[in-house]
C-alpha positions in Angstrom: 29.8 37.5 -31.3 32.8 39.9 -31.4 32.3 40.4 -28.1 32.3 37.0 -26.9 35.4 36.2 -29.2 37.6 39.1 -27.1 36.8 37.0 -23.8 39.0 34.1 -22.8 38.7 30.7 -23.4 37.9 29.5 -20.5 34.8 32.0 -20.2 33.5 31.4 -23.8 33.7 27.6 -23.0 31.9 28.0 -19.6 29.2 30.8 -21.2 28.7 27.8 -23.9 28.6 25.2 -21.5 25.8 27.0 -19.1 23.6 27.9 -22.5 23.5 24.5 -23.1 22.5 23.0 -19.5 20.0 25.7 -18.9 18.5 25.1 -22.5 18.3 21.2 -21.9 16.5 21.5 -18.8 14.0 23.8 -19.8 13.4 21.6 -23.0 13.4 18.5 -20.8 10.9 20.0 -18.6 8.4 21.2 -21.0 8.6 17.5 -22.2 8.1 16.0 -19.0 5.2 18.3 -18.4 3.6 17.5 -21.4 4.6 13.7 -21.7 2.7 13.0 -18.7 -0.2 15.1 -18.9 -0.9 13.0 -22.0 0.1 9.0 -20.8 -2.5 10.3 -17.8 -4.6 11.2 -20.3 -4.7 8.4 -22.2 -4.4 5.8 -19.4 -7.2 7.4 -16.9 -9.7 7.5 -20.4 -9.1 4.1 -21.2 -9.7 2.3 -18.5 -12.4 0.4 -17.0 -15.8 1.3 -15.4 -13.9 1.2 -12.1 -12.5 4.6 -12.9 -15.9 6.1 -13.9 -16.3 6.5 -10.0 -13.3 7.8 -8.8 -13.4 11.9 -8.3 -10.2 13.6 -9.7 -7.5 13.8 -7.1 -5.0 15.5 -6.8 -1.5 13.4 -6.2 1.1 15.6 -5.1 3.8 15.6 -2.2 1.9 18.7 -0.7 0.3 19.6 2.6 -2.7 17.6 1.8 -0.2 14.3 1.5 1.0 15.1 4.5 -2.0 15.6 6.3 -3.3 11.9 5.2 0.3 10.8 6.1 0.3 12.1 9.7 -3.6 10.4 9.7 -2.1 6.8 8.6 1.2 7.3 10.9 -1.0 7.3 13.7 -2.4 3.7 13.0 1.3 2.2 12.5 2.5 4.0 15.4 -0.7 4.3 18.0 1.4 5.4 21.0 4.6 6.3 22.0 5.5 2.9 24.2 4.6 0.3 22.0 6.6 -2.1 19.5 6.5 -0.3 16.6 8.3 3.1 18.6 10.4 0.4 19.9 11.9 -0.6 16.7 11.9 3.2 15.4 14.2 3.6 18.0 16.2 0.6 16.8 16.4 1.4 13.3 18.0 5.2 14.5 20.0 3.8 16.8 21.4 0.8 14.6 21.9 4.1 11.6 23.9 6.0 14.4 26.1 3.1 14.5 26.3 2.1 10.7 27.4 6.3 10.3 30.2 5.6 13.2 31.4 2.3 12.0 32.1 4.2 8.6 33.7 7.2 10.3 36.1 4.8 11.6 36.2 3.0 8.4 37.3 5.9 6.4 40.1 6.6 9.0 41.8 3.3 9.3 41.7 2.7 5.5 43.4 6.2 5.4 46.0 4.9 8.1 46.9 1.9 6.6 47.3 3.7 2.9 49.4 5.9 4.8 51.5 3.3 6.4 52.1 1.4 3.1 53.1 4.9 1.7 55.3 5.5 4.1 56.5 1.6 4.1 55.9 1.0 8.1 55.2 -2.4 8.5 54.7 -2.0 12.7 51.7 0.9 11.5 50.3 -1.5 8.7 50.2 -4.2 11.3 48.7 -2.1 13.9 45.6 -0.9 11.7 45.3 -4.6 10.2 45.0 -5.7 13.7 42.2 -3.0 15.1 40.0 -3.9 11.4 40.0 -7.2 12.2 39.0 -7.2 16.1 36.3 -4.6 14.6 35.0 -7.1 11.9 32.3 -8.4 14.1 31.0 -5.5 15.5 30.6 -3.9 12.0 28.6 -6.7 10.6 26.7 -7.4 13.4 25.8 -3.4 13.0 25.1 -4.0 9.4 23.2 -6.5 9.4 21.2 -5.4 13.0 20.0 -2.8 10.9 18.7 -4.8 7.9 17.2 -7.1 11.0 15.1 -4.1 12.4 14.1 -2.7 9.2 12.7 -5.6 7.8 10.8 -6.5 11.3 9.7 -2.4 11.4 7.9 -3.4 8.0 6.6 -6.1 8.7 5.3 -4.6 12.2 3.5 -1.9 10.0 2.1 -4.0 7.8 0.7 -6.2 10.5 -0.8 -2.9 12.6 -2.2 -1.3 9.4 -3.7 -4.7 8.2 -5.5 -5.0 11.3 -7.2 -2.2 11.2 -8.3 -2.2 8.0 -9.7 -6.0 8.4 -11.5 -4.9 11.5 -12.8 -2.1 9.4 -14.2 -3.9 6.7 -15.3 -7.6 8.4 -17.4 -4.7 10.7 -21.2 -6.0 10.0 -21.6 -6.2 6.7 -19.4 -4.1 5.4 -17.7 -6.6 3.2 -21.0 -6.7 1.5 -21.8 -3.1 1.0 -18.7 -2.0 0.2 -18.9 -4.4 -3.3 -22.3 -4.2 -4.0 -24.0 -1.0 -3.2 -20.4 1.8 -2.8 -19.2 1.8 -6.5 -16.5 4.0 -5.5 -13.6 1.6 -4.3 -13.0 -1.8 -7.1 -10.4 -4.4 -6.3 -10.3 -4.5 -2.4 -8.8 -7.3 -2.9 -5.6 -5.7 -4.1 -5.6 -2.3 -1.7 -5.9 -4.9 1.4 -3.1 -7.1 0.1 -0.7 -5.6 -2.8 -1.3 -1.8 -1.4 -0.7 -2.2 1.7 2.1 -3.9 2.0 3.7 -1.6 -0.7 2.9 1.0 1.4 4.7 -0.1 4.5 7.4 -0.6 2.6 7.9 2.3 1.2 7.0 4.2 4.6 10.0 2.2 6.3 12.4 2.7 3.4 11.8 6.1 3.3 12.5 6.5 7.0 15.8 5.3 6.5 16.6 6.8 3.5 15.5 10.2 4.9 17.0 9.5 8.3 20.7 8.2 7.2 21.6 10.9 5.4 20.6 13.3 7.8 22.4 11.6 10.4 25.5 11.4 7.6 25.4 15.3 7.2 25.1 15.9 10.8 28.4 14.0 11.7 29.7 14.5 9.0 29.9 18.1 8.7 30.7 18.3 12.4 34.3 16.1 11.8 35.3 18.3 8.4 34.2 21.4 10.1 37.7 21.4 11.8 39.8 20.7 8.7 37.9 22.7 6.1 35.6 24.9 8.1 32.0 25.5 8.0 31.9 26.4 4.6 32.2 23.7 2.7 29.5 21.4 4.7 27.1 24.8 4.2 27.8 24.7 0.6 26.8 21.0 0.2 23.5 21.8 2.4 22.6 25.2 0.1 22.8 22.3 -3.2 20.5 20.3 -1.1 18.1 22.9 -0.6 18.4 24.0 -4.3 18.6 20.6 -6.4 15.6 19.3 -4.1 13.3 21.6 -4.8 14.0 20.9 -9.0 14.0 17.3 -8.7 11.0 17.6 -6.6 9.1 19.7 -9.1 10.3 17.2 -11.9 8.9 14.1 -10.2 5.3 15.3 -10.0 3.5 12.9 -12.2 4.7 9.9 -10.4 2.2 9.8 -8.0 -0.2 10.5 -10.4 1.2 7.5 -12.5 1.9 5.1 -9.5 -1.8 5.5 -8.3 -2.8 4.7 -12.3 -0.3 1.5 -11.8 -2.5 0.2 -9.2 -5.4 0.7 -10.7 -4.4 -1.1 -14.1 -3.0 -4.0 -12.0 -6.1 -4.5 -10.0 -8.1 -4.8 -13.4 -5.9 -7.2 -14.6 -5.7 -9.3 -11.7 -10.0 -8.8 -11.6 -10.1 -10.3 -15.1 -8.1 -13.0 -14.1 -10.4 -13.9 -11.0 -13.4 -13.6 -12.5 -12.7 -16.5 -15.5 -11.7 -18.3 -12.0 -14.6 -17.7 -10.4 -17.3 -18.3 -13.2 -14.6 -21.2 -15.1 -17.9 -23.4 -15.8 -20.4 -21.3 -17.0 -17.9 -19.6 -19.7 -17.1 -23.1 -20.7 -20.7 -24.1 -21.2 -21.1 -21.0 -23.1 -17.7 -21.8 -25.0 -16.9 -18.5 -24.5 -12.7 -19.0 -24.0 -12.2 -16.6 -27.2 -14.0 -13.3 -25.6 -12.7 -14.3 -22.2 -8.9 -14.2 -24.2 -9.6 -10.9 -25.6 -10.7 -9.3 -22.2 -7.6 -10.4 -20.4 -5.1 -9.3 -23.1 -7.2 -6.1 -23.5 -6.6 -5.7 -19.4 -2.9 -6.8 -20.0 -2.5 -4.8 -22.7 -3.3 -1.6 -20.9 -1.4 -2.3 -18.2 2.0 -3.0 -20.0 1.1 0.5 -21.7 1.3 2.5 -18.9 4.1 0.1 -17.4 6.4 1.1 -20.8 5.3 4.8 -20.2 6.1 4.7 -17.1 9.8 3.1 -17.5 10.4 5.8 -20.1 9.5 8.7 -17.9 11.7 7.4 -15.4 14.4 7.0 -17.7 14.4 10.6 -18.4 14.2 11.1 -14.2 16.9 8.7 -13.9 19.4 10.4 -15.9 18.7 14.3 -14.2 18.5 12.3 -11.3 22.2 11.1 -12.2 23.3 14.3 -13.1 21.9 16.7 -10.1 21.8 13.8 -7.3 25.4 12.2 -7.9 27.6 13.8 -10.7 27.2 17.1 -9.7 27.4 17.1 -6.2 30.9 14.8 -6.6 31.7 18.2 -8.4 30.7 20.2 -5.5 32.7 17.8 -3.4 35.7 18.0 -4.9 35.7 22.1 -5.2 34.9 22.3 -1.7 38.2 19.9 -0.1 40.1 20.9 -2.7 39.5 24.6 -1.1 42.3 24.4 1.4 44.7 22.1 -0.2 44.9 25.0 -3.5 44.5 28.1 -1.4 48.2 29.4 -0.6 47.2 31.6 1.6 46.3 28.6 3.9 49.3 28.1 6.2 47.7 25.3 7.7 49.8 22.7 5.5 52.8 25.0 5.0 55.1 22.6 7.0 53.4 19.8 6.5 55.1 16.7 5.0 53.8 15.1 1.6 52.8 12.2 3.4 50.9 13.9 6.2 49.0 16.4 3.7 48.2 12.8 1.6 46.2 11.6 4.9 44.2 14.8 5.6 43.3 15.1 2.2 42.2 11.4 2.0 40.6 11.6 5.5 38.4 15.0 4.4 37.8 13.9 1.0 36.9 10.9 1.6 34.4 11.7 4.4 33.0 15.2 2.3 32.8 12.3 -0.6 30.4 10.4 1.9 28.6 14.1 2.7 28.1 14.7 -0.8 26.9 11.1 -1.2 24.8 11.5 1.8 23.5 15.3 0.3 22.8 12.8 -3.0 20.7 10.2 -1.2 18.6 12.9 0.4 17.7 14.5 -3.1 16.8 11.1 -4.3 14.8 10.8 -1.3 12.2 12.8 -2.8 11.6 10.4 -5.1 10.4 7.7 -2.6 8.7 10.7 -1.6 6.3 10.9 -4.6 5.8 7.3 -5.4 4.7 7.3 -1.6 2.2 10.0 -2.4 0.4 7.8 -4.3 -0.1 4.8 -2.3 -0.8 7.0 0.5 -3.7 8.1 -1.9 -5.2 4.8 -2.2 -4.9 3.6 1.1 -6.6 6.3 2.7 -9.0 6.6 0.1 -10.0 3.1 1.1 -10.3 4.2 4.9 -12.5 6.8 4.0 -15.1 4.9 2.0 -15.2 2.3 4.7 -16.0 4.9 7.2 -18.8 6.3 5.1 -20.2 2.4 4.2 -20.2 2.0 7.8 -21.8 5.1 8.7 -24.9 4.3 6.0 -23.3 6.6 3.1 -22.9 5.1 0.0 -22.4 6.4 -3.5 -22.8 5.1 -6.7 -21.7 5.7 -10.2 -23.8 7.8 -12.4 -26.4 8.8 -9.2 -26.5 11.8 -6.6 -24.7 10.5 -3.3 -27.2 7.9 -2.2 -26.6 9.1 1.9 -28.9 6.6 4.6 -28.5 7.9 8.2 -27.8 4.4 10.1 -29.6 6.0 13.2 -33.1 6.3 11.1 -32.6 2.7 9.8 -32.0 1.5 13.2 -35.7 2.9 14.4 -37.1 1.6 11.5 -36.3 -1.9 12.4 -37.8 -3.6 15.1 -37.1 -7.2 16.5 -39.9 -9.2 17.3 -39.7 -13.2 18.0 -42.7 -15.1 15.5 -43.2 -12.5 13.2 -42.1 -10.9 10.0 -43.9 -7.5 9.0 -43.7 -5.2 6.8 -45.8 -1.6 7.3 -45.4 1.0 4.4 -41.8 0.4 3.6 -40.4 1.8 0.2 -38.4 -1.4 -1.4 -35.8 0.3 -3.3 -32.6 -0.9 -5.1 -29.0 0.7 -4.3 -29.3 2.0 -7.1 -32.1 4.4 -6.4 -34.8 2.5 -8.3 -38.0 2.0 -6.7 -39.5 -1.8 -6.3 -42.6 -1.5 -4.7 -43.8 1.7 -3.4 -45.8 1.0 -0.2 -45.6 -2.7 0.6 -47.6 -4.1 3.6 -47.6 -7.3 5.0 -47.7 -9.8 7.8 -46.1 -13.5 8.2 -46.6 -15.6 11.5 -44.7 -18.2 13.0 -45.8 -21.5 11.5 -47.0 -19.9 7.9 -45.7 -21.0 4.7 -45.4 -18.5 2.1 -43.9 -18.4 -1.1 -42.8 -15.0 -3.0 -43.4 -15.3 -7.1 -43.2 -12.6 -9.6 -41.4 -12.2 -12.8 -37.9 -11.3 -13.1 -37.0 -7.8 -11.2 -39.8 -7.8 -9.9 -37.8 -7.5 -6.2 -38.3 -11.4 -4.8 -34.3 -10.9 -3.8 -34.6 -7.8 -2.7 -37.4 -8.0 0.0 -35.0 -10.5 1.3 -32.0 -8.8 1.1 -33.4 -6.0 3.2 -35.1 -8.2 5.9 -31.2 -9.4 6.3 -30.3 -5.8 6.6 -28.4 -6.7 3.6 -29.7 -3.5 2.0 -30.8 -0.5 4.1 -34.8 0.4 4.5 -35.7 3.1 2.9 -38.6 3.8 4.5 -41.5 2.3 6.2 -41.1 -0.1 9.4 -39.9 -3.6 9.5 -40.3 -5.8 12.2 -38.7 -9.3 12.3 -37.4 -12.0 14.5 -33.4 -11.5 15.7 -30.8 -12.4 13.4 -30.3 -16.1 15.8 -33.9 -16.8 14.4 -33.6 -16.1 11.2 -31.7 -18.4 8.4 -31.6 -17.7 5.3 -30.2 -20.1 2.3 -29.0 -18.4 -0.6 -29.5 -19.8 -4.4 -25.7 -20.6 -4.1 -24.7 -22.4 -0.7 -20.9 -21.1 0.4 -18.7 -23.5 2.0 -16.2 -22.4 4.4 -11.9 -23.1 4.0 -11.5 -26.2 6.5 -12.9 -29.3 7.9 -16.2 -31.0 7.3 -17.4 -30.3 10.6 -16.8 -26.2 9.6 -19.2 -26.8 7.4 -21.9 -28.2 9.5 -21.0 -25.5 12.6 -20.2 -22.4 9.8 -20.2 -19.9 11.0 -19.3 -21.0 14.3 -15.8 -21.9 15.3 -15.0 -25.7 16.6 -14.7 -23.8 20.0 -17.8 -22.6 19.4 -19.2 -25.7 19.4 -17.7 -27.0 22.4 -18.5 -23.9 24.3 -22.1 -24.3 23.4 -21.8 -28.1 24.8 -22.4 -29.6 20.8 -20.9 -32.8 20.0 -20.3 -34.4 17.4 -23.0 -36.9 18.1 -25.3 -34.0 17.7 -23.8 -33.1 14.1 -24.4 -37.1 13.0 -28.5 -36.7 14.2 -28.5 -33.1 12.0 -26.8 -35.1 8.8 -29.6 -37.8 9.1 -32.7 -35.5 9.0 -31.3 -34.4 6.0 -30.0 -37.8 4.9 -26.1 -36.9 4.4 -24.9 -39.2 7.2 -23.0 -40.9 4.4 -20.6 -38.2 4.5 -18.9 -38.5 7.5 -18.1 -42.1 6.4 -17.0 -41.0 2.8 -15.6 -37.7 3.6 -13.0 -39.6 6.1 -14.7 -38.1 9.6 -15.7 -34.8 10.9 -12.2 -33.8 10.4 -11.8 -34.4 7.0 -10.5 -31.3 4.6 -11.8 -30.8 1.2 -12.1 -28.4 -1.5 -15.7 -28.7 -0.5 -17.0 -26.5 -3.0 -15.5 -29.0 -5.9 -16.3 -32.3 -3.5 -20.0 -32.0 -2.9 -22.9 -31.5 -5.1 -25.2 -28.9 -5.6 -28.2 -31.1 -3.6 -25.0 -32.0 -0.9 -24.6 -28.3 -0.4 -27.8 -27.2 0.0 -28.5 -30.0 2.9 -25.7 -29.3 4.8 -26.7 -25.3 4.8 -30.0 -26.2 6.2 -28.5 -29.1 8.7 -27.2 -27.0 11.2 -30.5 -24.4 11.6 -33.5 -27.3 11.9 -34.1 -25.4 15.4 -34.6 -21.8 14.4 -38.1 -20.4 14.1 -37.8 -18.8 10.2 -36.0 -19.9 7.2 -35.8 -17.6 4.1 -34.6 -19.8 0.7 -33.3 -17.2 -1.3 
């Protein structure tokens, strides 16, 4: 201490000062660190049996991100002449433009400051006259790039959309994928909510990456003539240094953004399923347990929400402090360099109000560089949450190309893998018959129905499957629909145009009353296939619901049909349509 007390002010003050910031930010990192190891903790244990299949990933802005990055880039951008490059292009060129327009912002705002210091009125008049012939052109800039942003996300949400949907609609896929992969839950969300969050935040980060490169870049190239190359490198070397901290800091987000999708899938599940099964919970009465799922679902969502505003409260502040506040400091130090030096005899016989515009002129635009240097630091933050949507979406890809491959796996079993190509040979097509010949009837699941079942149904026969419950009535059907792959053994059965089967719950299709009749044929269909509607009116009559077309207000007639007809009405009109085909399975 008697050391210190014989050093000047100034250095005890600074000494004091630096203690103090490098003891806060090791303290706030060992917080961080161990603040969100245990909200993970505590979120990923308590959370639904969704989770109980997911393997442990790791979330991180690290060559593996980048890897699945470059893999979903190539979806959104397919080729280099297409309309998603061409709007790339836009977007640059519009940022190129938006960076000039403030270039010359910056130096008529300094010339008309300087003219009303000076008091000329002709100078005044002159730059008042040149910002308002520019006026248009700088808002048609402005808002050009807002107009090709917004289209360049909705362009990749559209191409990534697609693919997926032609992914998952593939076969029966949509089937599998919820009933016998356990691995992905709320598709419903990842197609929708994921997605387009994903796009978003792909887009946004190109600009926000792309800007202030392109702000550094010109910028550095103007002031290198009036400060040197010195004071740009400095700003570029805090870049390089700040990054890398903030970057370390923000780590867990991606962790906690992929745990943010998670919870909000559950919750929106819950929701759908009291939806979805409204009438038997009511006849069960059960309203109170339903309530105390849904707040449960709510309730750990909001808890991770709160956890997650207070981490980023913490990340906001350092991100404050590194990302704008200290790099203003860095700013000024660096144009105040050759203003203070008196060795410079740059501005040695320069008058007050010249040395006033360069020093607005360079400040001003090494204010913008550090602002730019600022934007790119808080970059990396867009650059984690992305991490983690990147993680879900091509988690999804990847368990849609095993499910359509014939791997599945489910929770709490060894990777149930069934080679497609062995299934294939196992199945043969045969008009008039349905046989079975040692095949293994086994569950998803791994359970085994039957062990070696062997039997033969003709064209013409009537047969009716009974057993007790689990007994595998459903399931022999579900795997003569290829609904569920064959194990082992051979089946032989009639194509899948012969074959009709009517499950214990008809499904009516979103439109018109002849899209029910027709499902799941299109009204194109139809007419391609020379049906009229004359044709539907004889199918209604063998099953006696010609009333229909009288009650329902025509063949073009739209209805919730699944609230408008009855059970019996449902069940008619699924058979209607198929009075020609050879089998019919009642399921």
């Amino acid at each position: 201490m008697a050391g210190m007390s014989k050093l000047p002010a100034v250095y005890r003050h600074g000494f004091v000062l630096a203690s103090s910031m490098a003891l806060s930010y090791w303290v706030t990192v060992k917080w961080l660190h161990e603040r969100s190891k245990q909200l993970l903790a505590k979120d990923i244990n308590s959370s639904m049996k969704s989770h109980l299949a997911k393997k442990d990933r790791n979330v991180a802005v690290d060559k593996n991100f980048f890897r699945k990055l470059i893999i979903l880039l190539k979806i959104l951008v397919p080729k280099v002449f297409c309309g998603e490059s061409l709007f790339l292009v836009l977007v640059a060129a519009s940022l190129v433009a938006r960076t000039y327009a403030d270039v010359w912002m910056i130096k008529n705002s300094t010339s008309v400051e300087s003219a009303i210091i000076g008091r000329s009125s002709v100078l005044f008049k002159e730059c008042l006259g040149r910002f308002a012939y520019a006026m248009p052109w700088i808002a048609l800039v402005n808002n050009a790039l807002k107009y090709t942003l917004e289209e360049l996300k909705l362009r990749f949400r559209k191409r990534l959309s697609l693919y997926l949907y032609d992914q998952y609609l593939k076969g029966y896929t949509y089937y599998q994928i919820n009933t016998l992969d356990s691995r992905i839950s709320n598709i419903d969300q990842l197609l929708t909510q994921d997605v387009e969050k994903f796009c978003t935040s792909v887009a946004d980060l190109y600009t926000n990456i792309s800007k202030p490169f392109l702000d550094i870049i010109i910028y550095a190239r103007k002031l290198s003539g009036s400060i040197g190359p010195s004071g740009p490198s400095l700003l570029v070397l805090y870049l390089v240094c700040s990054g890398l901290v903030l970057t370390r800091l923000r780590r867990p987000i991606g962790h906690m953004t992929v745990a943010e999708q998670q919870f909000e899938g559950e919750f929106r599940y819950v929701n759908s399923r009291l939806i979805t099964n409204c009438e038997e919970i009511a006849f069960y009465n059960g309203s109170r347990r339903e309530k105390m799922i849904i707040r449960d679902g709510f309730e750990r969502l909001i808890k991770h929400l709160r956890s997650l505003i207070i981490f980023r409260l913490v990340m906001g502040c350092i991100d404050s402090v590194v990302a704008k506040y200290v790099s203003t400091c860095v700013g000024y130090y660096v144009v105040s360099r050759p203003f203070l030096d008196p060795m410079n005899t740059r501005y040695a016989n320069s008058t007050y109000n010249e040395i006033l515009e360069d020093y607005y002129s360079s400040g001003r635009m090494l204010m913008r560089l550090a602002e730019a240097v600022g934007r790119l630091v808080l970059a990396g933050r867009e650059l984690t949450k992305l991490a983690g949507f990147t993680t879900r979406v091509t988690d999804l890809i990847g368990v849609l190309s095993d499910v359509n491959q014939g791997n599945y796996v489910r929770t709490g079993i060894n990777n149930t893998t069934i080679d497609k190509k062995n299934d294939e040979e196992c199945i043969r097509t045969q008009d008039g018959i349905i046989k079975f010949e040692n095949v293994k009837l086994m569950t998803p699941n791994g359970d085994v129905l039957i062990e070696n079942l062997n039997f033969t149904v003709r064209s013409g026969q009537n047969v009716i499957v009974v057993g007790p419950n689990g007994c595998g009535k459903s399931s022999l059907f579900r795997t003569i629909g290829e609904l569920w792959p064959l194990a082992s053994g051979t089946l032989t059965k009639p194509g899948s145009g012969h074959l009709f089967y009517i499950p214990q719950k008809p499904y009516m299709t979103i439109g018109t009353l002849r899209d029910q009749i027709i499902y799941p044929d299109s009204h194109g269909d139809m007419r391609r296939k020379g049906i009229k509607d004359d044709n539907l009116n004889e199918l209604l009559d063998k099953v006696q619901l010609t009333y229909l077309v009288q009650r329902e207000g025509g063949f073009d007639g739209v209805q919730d049909w699944m609230d408008v007809l009855s059970g019996g009405e449902k069940q008619r009109i699924a058979v209607s349509i198929h009075f020609n085909l050879i089998f019919y399975i009642l399921l």
